[in-house]
PDB file as gemmi writes it, atoms N, CA and C in Angstrom:
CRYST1    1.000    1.000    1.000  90.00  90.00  90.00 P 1                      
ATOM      1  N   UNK A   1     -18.499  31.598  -1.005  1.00  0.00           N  
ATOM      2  CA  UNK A   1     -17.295  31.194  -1.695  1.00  0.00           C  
ATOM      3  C   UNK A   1     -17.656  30.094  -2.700  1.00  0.00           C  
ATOM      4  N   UNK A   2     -17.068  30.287  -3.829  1.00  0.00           N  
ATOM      5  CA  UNK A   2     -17.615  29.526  -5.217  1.00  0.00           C  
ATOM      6  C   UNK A   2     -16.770  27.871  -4.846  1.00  0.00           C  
ATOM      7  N   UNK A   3     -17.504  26.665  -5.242  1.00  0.00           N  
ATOM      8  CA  UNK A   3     -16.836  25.702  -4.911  1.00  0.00           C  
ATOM      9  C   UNK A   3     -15.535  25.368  -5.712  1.00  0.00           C  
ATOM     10  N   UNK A   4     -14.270  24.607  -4.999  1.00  0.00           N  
ATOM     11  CA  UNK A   4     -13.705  24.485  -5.846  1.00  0.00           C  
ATOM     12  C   UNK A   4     -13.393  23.435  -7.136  1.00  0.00           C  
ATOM     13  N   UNK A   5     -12.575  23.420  -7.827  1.00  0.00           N  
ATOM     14  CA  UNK A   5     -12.671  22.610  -9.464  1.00  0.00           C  
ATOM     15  C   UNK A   5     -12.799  20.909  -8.645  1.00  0.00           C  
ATOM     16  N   UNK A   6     -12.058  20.573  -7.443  1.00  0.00           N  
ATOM     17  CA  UNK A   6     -12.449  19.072  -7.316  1.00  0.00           C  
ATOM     18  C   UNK A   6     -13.909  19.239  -7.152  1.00  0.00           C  
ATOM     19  N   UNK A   7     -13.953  20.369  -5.621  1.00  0.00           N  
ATOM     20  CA  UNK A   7     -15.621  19.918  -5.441  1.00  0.00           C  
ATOM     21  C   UNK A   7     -16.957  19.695  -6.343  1.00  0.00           C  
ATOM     22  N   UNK A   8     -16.065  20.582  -7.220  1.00  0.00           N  
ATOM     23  CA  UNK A   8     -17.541  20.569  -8.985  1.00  0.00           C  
ATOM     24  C   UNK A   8     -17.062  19.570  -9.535  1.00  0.00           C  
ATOM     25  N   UNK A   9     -15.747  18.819  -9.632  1.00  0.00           N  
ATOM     26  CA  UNK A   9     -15.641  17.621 -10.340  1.00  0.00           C  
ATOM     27  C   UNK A   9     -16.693  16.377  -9.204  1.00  0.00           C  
ATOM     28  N   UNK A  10     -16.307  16.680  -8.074  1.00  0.00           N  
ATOM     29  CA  UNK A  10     -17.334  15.460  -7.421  1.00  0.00           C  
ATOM     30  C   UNK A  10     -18.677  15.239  -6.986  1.00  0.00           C  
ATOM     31  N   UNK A  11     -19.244  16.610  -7.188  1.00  0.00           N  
ATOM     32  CA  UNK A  11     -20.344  16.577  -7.649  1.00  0.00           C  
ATOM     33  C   UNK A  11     -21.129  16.280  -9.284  1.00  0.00           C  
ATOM     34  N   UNK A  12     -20.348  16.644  -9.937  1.00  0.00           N  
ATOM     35  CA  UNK A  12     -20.624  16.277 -11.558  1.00  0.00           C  
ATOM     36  C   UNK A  12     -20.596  14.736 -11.398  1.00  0.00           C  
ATOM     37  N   UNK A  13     -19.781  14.114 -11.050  1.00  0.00           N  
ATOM     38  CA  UNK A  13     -19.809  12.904 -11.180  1.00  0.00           C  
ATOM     39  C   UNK A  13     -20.887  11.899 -10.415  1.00  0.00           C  
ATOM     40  N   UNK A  14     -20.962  12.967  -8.737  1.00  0.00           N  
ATOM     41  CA  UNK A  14     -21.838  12.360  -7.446  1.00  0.00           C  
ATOM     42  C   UNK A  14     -23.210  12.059  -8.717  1.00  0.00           C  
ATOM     43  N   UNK A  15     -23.639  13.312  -9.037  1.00  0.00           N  
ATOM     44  CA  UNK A  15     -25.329  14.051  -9.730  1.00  0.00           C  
ATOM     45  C   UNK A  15     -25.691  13.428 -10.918  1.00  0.00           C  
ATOM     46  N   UNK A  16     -24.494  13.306 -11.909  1.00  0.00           N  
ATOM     47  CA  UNK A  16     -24.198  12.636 -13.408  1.00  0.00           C  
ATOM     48  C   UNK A  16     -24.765  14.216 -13.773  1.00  0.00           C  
ATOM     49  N   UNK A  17     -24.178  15.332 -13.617  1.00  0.00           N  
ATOM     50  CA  UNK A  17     -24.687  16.313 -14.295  1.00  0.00           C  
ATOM     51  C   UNK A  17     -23.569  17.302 -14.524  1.00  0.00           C  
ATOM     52  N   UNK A  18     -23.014  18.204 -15.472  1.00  0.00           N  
ATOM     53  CA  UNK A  18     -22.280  19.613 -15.538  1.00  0.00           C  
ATOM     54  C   UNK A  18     -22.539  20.284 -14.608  1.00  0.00           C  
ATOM     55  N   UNK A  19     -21.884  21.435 -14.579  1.00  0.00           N  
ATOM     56  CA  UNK A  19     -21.526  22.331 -13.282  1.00  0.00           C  
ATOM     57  C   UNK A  19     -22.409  23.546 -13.906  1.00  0.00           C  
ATOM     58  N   UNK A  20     -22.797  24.014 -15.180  1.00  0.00           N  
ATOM     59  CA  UNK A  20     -23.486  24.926 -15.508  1.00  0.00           C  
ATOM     60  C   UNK A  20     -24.598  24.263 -16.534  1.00  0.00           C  
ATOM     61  N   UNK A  21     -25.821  25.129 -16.417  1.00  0.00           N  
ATOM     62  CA  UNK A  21     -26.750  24.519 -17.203  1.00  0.00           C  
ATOM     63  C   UNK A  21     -26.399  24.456 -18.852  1.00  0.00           C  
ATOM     64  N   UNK A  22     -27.119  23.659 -19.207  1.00  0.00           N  
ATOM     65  CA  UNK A  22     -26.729  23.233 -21.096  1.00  0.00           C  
ATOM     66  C   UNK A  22     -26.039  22.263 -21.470  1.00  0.00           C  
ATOM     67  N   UNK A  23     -25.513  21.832 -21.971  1.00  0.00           N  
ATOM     68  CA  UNK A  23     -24.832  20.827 -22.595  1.00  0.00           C  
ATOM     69  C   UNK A  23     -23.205  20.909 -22.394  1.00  0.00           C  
ATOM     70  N   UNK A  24     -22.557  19.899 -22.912  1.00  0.00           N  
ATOM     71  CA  UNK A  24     -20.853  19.932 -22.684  1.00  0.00           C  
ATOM     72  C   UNK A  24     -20.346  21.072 -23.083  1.00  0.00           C  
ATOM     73  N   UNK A  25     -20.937  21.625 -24.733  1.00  0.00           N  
ATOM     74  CA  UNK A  25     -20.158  22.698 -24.914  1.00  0.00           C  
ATOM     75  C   UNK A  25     -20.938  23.945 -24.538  1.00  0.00           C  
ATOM     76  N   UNK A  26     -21.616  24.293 -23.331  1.00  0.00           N  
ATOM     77  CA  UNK A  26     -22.124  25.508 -22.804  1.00  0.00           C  
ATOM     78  C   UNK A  26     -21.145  25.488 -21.727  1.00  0.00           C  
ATOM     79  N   UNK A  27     -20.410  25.154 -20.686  1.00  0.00           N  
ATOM     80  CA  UNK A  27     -19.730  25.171 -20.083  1.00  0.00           C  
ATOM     81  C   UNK A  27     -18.201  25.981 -20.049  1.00  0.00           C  
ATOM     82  N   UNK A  28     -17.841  27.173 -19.099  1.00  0.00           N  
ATOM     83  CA  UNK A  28     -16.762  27.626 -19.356  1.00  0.00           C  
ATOM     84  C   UNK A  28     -15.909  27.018 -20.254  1.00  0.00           C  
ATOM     85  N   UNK A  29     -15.306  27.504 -20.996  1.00  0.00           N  
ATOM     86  CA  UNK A  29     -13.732  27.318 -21.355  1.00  0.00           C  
ATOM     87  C   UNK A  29     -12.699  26.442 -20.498  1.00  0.00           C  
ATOM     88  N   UNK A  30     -12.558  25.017 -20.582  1.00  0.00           N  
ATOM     89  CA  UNK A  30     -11.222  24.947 -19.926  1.00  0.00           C  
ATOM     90  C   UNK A  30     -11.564  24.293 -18.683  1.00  0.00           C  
ATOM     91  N   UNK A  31     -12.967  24.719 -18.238  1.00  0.00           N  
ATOM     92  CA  UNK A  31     -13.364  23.833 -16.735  1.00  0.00           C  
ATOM     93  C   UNK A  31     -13.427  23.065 -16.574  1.00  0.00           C  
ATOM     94  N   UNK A  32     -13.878  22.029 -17.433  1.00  0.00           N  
ATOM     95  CA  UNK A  32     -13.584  20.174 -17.262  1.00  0.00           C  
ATOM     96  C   UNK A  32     -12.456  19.674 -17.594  1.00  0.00           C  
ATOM     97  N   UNK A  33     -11.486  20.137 -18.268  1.00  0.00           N  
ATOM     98  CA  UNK A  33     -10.407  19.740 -18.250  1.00  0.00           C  
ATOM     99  C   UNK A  33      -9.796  19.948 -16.737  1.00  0.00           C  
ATOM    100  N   UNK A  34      -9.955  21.163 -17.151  1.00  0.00           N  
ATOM    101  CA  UNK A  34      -9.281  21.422 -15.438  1.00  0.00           C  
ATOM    102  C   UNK A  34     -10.163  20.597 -14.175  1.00  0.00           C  
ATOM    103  N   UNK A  35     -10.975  20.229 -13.950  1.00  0.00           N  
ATOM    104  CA  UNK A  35     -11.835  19.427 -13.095  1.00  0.00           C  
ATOM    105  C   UNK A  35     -11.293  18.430 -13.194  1.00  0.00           C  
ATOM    106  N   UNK A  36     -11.539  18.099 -14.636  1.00  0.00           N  
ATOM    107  CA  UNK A  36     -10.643  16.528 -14.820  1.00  0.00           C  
ATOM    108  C   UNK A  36      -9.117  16.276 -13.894  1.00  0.00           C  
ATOM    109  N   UNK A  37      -8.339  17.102 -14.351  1.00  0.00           N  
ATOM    110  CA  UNK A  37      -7.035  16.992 -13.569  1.00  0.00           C  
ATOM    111  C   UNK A  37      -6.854  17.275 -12.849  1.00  0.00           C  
ATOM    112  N   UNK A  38      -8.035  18.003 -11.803  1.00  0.00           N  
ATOM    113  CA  UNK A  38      -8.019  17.520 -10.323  1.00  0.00           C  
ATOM    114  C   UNK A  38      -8.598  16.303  -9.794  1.00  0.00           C  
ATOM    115  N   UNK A  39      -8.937  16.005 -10.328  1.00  0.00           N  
ATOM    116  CA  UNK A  39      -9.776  14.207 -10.393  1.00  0.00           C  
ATOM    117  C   UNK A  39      -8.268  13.604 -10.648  1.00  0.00           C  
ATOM    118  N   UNK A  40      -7.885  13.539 -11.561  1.00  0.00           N  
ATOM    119  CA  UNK A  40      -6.983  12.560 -11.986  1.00  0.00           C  
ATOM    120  C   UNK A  40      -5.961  12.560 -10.444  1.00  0.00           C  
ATOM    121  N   UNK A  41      -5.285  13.984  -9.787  1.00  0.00           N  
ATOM    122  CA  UNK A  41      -4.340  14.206  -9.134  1.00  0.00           C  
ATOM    123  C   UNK A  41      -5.081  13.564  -7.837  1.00  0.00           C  
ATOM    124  N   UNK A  42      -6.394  13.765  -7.581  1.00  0.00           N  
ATOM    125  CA  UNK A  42      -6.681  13.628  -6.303  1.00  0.00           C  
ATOM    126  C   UNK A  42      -7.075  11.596  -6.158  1.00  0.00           C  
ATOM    127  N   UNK A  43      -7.160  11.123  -7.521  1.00  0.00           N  
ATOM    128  CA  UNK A  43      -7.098   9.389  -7.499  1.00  0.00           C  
ATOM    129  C   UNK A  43      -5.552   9.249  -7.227  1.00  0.00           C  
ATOM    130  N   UNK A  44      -4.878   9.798  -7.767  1.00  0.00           N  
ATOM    131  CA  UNK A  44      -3.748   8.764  -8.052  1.00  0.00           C  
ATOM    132  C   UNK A  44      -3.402   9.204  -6.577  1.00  0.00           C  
ATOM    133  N   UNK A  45      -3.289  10.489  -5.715  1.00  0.00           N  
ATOM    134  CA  UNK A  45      -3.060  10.558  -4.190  1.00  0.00           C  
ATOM    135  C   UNK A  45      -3.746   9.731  -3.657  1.00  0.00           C  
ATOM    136  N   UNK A  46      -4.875   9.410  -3.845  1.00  0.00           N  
ATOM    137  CA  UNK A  46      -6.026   8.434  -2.845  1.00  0.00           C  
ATOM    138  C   UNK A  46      -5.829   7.058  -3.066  1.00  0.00           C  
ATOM    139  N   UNK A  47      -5.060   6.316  -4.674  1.00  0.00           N  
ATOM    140  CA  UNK A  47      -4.718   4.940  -4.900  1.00  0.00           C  
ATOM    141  C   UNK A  47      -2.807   4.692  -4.037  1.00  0.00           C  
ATOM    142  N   UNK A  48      -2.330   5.795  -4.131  1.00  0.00           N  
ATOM    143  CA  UNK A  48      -1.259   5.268  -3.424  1.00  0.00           C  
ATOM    144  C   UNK A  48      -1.214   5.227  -2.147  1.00  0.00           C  
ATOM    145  N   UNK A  49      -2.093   5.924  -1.124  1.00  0.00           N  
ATOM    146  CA  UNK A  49      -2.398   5.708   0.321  1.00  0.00           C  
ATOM    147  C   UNK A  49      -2.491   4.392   0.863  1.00  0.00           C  
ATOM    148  N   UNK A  50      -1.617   4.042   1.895  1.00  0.00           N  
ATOM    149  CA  UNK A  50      -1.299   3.195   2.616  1.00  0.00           C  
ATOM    150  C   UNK A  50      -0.752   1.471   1.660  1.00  0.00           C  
ATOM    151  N   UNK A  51      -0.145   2.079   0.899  1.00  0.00           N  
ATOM    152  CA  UNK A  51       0.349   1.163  -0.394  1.00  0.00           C  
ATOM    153  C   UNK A  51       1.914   0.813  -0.145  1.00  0.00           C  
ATOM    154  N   UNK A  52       2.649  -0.027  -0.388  1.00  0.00           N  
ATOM    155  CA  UNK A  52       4.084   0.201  -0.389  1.00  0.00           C  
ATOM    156  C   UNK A  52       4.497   0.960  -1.598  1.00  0.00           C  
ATOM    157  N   UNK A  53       5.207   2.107  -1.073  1.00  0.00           N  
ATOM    158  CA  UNK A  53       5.300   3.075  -2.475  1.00  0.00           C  
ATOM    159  C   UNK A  53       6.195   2.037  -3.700  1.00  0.00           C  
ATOM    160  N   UNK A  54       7.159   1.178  -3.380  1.00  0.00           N  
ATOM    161  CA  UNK A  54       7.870   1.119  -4.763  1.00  0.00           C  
ATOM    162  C   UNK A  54       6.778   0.360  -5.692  1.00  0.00           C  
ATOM    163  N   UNK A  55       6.253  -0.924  -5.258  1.00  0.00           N  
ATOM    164  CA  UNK A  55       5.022  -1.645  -5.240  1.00  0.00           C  
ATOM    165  C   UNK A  55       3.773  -0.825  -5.726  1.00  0.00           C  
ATOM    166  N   UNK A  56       3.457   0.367  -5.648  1.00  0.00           N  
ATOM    167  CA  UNK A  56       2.301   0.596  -6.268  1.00  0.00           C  
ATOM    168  C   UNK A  56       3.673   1.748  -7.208  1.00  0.00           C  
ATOM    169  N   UNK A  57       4.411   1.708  -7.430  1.00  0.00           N  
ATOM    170  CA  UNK A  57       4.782   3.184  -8.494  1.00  0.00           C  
ATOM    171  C   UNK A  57       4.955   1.894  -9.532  1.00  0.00           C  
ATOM    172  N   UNK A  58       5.612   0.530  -9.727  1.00  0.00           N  
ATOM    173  CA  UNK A  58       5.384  -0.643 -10.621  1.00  0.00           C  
ATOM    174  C   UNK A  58       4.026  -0.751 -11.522  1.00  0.00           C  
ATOM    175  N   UNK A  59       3.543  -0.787 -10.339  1.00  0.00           N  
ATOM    176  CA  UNK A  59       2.221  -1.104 -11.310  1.00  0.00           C  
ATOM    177  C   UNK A  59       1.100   0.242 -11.485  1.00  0.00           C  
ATOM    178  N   UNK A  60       1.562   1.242 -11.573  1.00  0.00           N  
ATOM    179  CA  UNK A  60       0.902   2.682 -11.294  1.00  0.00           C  
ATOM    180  C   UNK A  60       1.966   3.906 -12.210  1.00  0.00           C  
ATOM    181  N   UNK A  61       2.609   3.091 -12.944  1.00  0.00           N  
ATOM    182  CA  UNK A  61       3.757   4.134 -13.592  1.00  0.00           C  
ATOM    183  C   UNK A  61       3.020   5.785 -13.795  1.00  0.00           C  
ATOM    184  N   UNK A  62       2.103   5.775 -14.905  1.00  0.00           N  
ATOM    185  CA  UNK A  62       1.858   6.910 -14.942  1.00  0.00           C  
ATOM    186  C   UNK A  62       1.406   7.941 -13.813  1.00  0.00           C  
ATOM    187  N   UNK A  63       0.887   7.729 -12.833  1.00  0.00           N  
ATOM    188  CA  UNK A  63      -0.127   8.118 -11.932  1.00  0.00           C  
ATOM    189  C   UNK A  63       1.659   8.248 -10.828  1.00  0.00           C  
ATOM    190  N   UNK A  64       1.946   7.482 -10.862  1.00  0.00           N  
ATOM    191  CA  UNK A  64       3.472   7.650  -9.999  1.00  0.00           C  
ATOM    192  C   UNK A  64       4.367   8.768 -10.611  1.00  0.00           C  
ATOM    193  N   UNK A  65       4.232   9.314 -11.769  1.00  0.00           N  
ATOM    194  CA  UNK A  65       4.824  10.394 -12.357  1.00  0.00           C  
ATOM    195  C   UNK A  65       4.177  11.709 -12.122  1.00  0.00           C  
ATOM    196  N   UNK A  66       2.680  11.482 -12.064  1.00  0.00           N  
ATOM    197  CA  UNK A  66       2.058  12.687 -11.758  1.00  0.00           C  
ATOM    198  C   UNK A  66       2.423  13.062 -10.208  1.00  0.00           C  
ATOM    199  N   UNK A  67       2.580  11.946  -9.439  1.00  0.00           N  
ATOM    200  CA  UNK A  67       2.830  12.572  -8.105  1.00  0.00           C  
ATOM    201  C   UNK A  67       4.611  12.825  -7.729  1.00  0.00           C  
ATOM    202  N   UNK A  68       5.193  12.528  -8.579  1.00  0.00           N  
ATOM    203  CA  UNK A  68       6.445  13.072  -8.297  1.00  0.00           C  
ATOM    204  C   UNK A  68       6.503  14.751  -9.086  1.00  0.00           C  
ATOM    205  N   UNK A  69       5.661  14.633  -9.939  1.00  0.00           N  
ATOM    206  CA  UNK A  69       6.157  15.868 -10.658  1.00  0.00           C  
ATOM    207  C   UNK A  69       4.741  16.986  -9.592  1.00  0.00           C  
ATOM    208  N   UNK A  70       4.278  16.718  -8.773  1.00  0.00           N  
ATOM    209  CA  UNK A  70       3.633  17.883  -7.931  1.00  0.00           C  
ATOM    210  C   UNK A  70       3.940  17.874  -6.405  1.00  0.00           C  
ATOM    211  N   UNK A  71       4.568  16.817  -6.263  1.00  0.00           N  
ATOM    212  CA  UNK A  71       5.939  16.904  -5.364  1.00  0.00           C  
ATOM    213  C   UNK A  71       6.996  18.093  -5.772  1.00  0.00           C  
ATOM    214  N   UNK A  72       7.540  17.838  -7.055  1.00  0.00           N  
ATOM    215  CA  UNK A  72       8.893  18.918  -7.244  1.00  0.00           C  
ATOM    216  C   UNK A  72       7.645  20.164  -6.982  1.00  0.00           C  
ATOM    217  N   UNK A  73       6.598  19.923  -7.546  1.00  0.00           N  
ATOM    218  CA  UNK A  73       5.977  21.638  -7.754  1.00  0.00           C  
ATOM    219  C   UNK A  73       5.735  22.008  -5.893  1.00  0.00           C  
ATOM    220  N   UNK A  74       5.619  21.265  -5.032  1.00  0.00           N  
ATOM    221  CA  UNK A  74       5.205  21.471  -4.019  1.00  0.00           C  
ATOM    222  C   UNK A  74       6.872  22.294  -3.517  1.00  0.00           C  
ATOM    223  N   UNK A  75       7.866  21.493  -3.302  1.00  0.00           N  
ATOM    224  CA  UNK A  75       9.219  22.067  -2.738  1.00  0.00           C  
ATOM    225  C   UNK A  75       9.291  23.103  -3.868  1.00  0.00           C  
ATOM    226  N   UNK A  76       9.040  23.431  -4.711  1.00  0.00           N  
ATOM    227  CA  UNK A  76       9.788  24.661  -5.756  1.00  0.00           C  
ATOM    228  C   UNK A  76       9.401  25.807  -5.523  1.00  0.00           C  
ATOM    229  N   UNK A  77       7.728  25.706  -5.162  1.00  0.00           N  
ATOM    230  CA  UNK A  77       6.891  26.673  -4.794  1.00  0.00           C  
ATOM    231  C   UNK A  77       6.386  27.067  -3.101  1.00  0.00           C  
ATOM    232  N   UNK A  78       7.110  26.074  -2.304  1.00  0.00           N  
ATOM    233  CA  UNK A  78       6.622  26.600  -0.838  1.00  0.00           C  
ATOM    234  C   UNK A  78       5.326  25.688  -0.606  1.00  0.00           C  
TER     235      UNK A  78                                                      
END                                                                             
């Protein structure tokens, strides 16, 4: 089973290397972005853990928007 977009984002970052050989632009279409924004989703879940939520959504505005808006996606979609 092929790893998924976090696990290649945390290894790219673990290694300091891309997920396919060559340079930035040899790399699928679309895969580091998308890596990226599982990075981004899986910090801002891991910075608000064990935080007082109103207290970190203050000083965390943006990152507090990303997790309300995959909240609605979570109840919309099951």
């Amino acid at each position: 089973m092929p790893p998924t977009l976090l696990a290649m984002a945390w290894q790219s970052e673990m290694w300091k290397a891309l997920p396919e050989a060559g340079g930035l632009r040899d790399q699928p279409a679309n895969l580091l972005n998308q890596m990226s924004a599982c990075l981004n989703v899986y910090n801002a879940f891991k910075s608000m853990k064990g935080k007082q939520i109103a207290q970190w959504a203050d000083t965390n505005p943006e990152q507090f928007k990303m997790v309300i808006a995959i909240e609605k996606m979570e109840k919309e979609n099951g």
